[in-house]
C-alpha positions in Angstrom: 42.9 37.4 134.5 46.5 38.6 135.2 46.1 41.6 133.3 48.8 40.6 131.0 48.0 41.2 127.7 46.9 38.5 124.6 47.8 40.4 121.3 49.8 43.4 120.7 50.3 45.1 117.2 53.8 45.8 116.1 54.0 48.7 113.3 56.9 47.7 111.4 58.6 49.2 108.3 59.9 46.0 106.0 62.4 47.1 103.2 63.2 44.9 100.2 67.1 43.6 101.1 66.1 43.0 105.2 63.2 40.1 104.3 66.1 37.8 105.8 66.3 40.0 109.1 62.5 40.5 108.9 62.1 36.5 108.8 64.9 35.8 112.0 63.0 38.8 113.5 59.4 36.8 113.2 60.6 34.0 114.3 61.9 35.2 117.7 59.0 36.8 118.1 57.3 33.2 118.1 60.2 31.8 120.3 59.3 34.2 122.7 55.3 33.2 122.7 54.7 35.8 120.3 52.3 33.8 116.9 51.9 36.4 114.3 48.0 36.3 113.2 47.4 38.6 110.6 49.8 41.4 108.9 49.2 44.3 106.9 50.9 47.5 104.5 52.4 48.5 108.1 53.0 45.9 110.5 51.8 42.5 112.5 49.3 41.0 114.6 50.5 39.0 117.4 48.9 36.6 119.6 50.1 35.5 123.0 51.0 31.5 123.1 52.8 29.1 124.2 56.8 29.2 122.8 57.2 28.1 119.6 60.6 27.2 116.8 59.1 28.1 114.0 60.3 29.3 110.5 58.8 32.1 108.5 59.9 32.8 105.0 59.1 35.9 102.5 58.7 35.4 99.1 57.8 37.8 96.0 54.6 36.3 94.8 53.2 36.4 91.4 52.0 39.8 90.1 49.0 38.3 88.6 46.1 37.7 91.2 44.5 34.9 89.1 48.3 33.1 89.2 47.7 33.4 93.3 45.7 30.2 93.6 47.6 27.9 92.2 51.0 29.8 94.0 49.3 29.0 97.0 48.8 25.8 97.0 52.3 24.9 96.0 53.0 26.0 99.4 50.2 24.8 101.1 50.9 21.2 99.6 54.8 21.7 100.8 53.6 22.0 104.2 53.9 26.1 104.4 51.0 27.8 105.9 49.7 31.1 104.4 50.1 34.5 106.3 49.4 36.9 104.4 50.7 39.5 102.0 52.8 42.9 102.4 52.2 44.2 99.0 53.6 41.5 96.8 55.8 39.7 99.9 53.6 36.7 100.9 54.3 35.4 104.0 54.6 31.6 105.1 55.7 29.9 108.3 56.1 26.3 108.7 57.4 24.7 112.2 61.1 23.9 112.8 61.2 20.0 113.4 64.9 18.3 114.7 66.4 21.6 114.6 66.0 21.5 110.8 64.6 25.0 109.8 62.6 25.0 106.3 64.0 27.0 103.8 61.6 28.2 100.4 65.0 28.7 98.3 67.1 26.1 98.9 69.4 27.2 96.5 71.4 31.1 96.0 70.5 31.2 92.2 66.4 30.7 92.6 66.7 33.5 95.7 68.6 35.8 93.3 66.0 35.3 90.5 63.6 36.2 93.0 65.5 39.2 93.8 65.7 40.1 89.9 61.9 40.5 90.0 62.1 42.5 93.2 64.3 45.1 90.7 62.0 44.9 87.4 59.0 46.1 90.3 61.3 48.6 91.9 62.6 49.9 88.4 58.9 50.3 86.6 58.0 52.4 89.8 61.0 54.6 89.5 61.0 54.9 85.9 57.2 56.2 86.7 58.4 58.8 89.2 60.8 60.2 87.4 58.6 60.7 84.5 56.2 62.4 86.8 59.2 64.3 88.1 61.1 65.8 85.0 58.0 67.5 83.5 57.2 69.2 87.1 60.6 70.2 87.9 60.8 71.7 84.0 57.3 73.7 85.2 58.6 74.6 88.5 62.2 75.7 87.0 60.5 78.8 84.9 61.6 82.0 86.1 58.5 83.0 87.5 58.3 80.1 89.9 61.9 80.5 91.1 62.0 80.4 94.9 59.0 78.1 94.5 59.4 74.3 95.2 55.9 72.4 96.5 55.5 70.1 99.1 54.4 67.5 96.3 57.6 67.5 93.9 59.6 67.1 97.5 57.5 63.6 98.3 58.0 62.3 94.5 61.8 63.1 95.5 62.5 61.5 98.6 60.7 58.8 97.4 62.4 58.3 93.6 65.6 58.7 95.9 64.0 56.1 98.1 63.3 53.6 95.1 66.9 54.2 93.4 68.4 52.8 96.7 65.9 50.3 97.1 67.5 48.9 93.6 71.2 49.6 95.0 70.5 48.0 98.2 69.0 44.9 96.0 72.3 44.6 93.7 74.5 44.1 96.8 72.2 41.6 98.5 72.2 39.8 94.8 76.3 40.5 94.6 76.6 38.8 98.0 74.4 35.9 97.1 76.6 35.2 93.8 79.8 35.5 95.8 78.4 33.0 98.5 77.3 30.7 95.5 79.1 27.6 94.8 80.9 27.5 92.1 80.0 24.8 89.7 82.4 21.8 88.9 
């Protein structure tokens, strides 16, 4: 053995509006012998191989796990072979043949309905934290706790400010898509 190693494990952060960059960044990984075997909440598994063209594609699956079967094999019986899943991103590759690379959306309207759902999620989580938040802040705001702000109510803001431009971040990508959109005749 060269002492070269087989599999390496890539902690990566994945944010909503880069699955595009995410997907190109997956791929090269595979043009340069990299095969991605398993993922999880924070990164990849990667196998050594031989180079390989091959496509990977993200795609907000259903919220329901009993609807995941049949989603499933949709893609299996297009030819896309199951990853795995980064919360509710499941992710396919499928191999790039005549320099034709497989697209799941073929179209900007079904990617931007996609996208739509990717907002509901990212609106019911921050309607939640700032229901959590207003009642706290009103508690901490009392006289007696002036000068007083926990570690906790500091996490649940970073991350409601965190979700609010999550949705921003999502209405541009959507804007860019309907600008790129043909217009119909």
């Amino acid at each position: 053995m060269n002492g070269e190693k087989t599999t390496k494990r890539v902690f990566r952060m994945m944010m909503a509006w880069n699955d595009q960059k995410e997907e190109r960044w997956l791929s090269d990984q595979a043009k340069s012998g990299w095969h991605m075997t398993s993922v999880n909440a924070f990164g990849y598994t990667f196998e050594r191989g031989a180079p390989a063209d091959v496509a990977y594609r993200f795609d907000w699956g259903p919220g329901c796990r009993r609807d995941q079967s049949e989603y499933l094999g949709i893609f299996r019986d297009s030819g896309w072979e199951y990853m795995g899943r980064r919360g509710r991103w499941n992710i396919f590759r499928k191999p790039v043949v005549g320099g034709v690379v497989p697209e799941i959306y073929t179209d900007p309207q079904s990617r931007i309905r996609m996208y739509q759902r990717v907002i509901g999620f990212l609106c019911a989580f921050f309607a939640i934290m700032v229901g959590q938040m207003v009642p706290q802040i009103s508690r901490e705001a009392s006289p007696a706790n002036l000068g007083r702000f926990p570690w906790v109510m500091t996490i649940y803001c970073v991350l409601t400010a965190f979700f609010l431009y999550g949705i921003v971040r999502m209405v541009f990508v959507i804007r860019r898509l309907r600008r790129s959109a043909p217009t119909p005749s």
